[in-house]
C-alpha positions as CSV (number, residue, x, y, z in Angstrom):
1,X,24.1,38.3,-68.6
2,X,27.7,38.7,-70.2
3,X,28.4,35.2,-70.6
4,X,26.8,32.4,-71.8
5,X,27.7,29.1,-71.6
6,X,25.4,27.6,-74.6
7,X,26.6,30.3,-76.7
8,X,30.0,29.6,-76.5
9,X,32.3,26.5,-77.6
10,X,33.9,25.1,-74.4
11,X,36.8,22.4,-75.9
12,X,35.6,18.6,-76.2
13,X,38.6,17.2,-77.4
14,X,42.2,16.2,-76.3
15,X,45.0,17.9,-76.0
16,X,46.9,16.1,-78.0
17,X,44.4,17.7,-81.2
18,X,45.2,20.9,-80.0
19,X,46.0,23.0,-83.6
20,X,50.0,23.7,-83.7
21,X,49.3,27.5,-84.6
22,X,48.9,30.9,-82.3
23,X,45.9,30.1,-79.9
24,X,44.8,32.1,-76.8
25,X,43.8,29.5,-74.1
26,X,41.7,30.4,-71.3
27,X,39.4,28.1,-68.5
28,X,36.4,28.5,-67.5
29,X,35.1,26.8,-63.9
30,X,32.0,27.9,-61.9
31,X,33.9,31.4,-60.6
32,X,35.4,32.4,-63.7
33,X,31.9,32.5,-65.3
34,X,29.9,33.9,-62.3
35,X,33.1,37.1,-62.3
36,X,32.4,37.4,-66.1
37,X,28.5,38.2,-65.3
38,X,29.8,41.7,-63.9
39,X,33.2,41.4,-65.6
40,X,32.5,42.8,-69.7
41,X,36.1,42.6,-70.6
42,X,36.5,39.4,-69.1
43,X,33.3,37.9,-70.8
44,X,34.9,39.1,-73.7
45,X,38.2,37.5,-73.4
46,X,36.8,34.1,-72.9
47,X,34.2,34.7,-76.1
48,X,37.4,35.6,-78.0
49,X,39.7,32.6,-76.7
50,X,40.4,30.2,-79.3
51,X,40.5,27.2,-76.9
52,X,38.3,27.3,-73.7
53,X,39.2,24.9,-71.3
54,X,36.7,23.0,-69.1
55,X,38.3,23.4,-65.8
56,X,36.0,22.5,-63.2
57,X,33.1,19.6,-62.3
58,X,30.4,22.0,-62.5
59,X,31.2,23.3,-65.6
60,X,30.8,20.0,-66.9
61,X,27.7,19.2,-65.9
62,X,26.7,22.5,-67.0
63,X,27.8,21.8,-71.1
64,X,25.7,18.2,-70.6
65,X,23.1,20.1,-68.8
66,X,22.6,22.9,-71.9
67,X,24.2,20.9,-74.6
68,X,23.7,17.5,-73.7
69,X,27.1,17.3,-74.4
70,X,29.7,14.7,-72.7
71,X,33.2,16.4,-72.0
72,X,35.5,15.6,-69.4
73,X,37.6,18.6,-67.2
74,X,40.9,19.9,-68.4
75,X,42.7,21.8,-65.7
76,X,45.2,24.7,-66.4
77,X,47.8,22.1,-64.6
78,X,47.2,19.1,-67.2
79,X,47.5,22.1,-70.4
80,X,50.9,23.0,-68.3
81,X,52.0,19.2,-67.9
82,X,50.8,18.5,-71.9
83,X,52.9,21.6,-73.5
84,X,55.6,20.9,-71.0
85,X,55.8,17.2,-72.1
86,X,55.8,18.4,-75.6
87,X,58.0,21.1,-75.8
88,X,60.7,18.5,-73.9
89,X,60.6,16.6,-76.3
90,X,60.8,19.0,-78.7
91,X,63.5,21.2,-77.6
92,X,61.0,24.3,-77.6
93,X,60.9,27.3,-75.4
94,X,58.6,28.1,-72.8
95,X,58.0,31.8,-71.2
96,X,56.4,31.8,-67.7
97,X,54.6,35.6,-67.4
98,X,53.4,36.6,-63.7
99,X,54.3,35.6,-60.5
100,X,57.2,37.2,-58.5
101,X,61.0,36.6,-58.7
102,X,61.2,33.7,-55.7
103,X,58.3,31.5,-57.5
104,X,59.8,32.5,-60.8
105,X,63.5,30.9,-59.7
106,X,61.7,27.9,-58.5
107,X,59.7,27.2,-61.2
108,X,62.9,27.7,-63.4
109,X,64.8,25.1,-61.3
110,X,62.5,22.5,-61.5
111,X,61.7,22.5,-65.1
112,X,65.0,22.1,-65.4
113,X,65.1,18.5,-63.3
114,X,61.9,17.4,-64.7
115,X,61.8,19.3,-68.0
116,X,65.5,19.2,-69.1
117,X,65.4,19.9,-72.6
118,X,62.5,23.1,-72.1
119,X,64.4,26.2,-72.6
120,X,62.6,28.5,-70.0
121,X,62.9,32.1,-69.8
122,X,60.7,34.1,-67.6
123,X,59.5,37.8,-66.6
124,X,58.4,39.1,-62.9
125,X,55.6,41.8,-63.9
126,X,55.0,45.0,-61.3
127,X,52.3,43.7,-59.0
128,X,49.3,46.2,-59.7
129,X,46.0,46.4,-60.2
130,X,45.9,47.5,-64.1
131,X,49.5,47.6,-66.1
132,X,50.8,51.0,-67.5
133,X,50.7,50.8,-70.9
134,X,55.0,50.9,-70.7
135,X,54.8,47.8,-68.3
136,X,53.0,45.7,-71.0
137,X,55.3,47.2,-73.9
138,X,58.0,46.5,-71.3
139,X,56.3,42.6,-70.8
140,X,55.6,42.4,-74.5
141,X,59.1,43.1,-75.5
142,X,60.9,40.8,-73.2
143,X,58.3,38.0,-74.7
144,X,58.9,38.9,-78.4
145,X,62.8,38.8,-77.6
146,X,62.2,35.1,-77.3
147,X,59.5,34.0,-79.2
148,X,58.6,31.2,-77.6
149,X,56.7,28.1,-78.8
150,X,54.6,28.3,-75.3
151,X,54.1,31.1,-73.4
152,X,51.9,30.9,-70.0
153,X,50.3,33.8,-68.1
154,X,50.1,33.6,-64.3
155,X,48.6,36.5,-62.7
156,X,45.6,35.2,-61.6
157,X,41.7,35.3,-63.3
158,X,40.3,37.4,-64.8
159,X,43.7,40.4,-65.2
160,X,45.8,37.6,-67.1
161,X,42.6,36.4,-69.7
162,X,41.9,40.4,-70.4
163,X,45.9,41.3,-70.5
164,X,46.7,38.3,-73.1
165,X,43.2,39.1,-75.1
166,X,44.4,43.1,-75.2
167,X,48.0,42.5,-76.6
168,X,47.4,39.5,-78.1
169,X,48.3,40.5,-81.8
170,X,51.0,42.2,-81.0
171,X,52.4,38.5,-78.9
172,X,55.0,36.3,-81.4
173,X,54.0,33.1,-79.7
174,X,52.9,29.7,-80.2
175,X,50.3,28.7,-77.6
176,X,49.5,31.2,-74.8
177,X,47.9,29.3,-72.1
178,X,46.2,31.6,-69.2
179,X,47.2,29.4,-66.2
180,X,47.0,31.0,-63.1
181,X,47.5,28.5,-59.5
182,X,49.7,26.1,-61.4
183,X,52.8,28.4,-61.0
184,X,52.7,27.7,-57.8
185,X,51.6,24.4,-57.9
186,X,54.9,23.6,-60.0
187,X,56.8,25.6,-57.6
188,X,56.3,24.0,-54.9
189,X,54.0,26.8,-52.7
190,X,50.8,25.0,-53.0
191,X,50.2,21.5,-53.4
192,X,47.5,20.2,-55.7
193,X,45.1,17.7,-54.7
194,X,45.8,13.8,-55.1
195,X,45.1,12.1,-58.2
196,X,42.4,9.9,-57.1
197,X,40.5,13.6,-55.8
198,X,40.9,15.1,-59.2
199,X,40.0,11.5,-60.5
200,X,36.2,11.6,-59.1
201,X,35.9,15.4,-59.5
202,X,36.6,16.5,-55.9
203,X,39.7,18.4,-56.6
204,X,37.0,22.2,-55.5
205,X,36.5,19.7,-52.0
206,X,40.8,19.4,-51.4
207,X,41.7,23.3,-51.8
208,X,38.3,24.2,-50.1
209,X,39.8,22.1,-46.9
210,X,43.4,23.3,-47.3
211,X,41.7,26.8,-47.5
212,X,38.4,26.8,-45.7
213,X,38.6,30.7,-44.9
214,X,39.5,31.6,-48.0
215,X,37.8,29.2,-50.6
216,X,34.5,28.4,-49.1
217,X,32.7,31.7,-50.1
218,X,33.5,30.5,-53.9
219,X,32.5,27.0,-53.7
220,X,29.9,27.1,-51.4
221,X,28.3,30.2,-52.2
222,X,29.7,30.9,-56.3
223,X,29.1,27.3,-57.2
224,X,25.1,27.4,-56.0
225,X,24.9,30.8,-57.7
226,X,26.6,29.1,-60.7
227,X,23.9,26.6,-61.1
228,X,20.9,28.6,-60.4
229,X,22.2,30.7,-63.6
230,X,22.7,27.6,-65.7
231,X,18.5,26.9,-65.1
232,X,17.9,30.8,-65.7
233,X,20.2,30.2,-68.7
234,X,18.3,26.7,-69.6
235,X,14.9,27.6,-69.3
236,X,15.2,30.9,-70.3
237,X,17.6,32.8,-72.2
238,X,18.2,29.9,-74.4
239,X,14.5,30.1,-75.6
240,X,16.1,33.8,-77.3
């Protein structure tokens, strides 16, 4: 097992506490751990992140299950909408990383109408597989030309944990927040789930019904293998 979730802190706090130095923050939800149990790197970039986000129900349970610990989820979207918020009224910059140049141009247009004091800059990487090691000089340049207060990583779990864990001493940022959907959530390409589902903890339920065909192999399958490893992890490993 790579990754265990009683050996690792998982944030209890608000955001609002969230230390004003460099921190690498990642989430962790049901798939993200069950990838990590095959993924090394990527069980290592979440051991190594200094904040780890609760984002997802399950997970949740899972802390109070292990722990008996009471959190409550953070979502990469409400880190987004927290350093957004700040940084506005701030006057800070914000980087977006990932992504291609259409989501990019949106994202950039409607910071600017909700988020008019952010100055955004942003960077389309190549889509691939594994970067070159000239693409993340290239990536890491363009970020360091800025050095922003918040820089957030959209390229999807686990290859934007493991890029920002690789390169991460070489990043001059403030906060780097691994983020994933909520580019294009904020753009406009997918639409989050209603308040009142994220409310009661049925935001998996929305995006598993807007994408049955693609989502229900995660949620149906990945969060009943996520629990079953919680009691192996309960009743066993944690006796180690």
């Amino acid at each position: 097992m790579n990754l265990q979730l009683s050996k690792i802190f998982v944030y209890d706090n608000e955001l609002i506490n969230l230390p004003n130095r460099k921190l690498l923050i990642t989430t962790i939800n049901a798939n993200a751990y069950n990838v990590a149990q095959t993924d090394k790197k990527f069980a290592e970039a979440l051991h190594a992140s200094d904040i780890l986000l609760p984002d997802g129900i399950s997970v949740v349970f899972a802390v109070r299950i292990l722990k008996q610990k009471r959190l409550y989820k953070i979502a990469g979207a409400d880190l987004f909408q927290y350093e957004m918020n700040k940084l506005n009224k701030t006057g800070g910059k914000c980087f977006f990383l990932g992504s291609n140049i259409a989501t990019l141009n949106k994202i950039e247009a409607n910071a600017n109408k909700v988020y008019p004091n952010v100055k955004i800059f942003t960077y389309s990487p190549p889509y691939v597989k594994e970067f070159s090691e000239d693409e993340s000089l290239k990536m890491i340049s363009e970020i360091n030309k800025v050095e922003p207060d918040v820089l957030f990583i959209g390229m999807t779990a686990p290859k934007q944990e493991k890029w920002a864990f690789q390169h991460y001493d070489k990043l001059k940022v403030g906060h780097i927040g691994c983020i994933g959907a909520v580019f294009d959530f904020f753009a406009g390409n997918i639409k989050r789930a209603p308040r009142w589902m994220i409310n009661i903890g049925l935001e998996w339920l929305y995006r598993l019904l807007k994408e049955p065909r693609r989502m229900w192999r995660r949620y149906l399958i990945g969060n009943t293998k996520f629990m079953y490893s919680i009691m192996i992890e309960k009743f066993f490993y944690s006796n180690f």
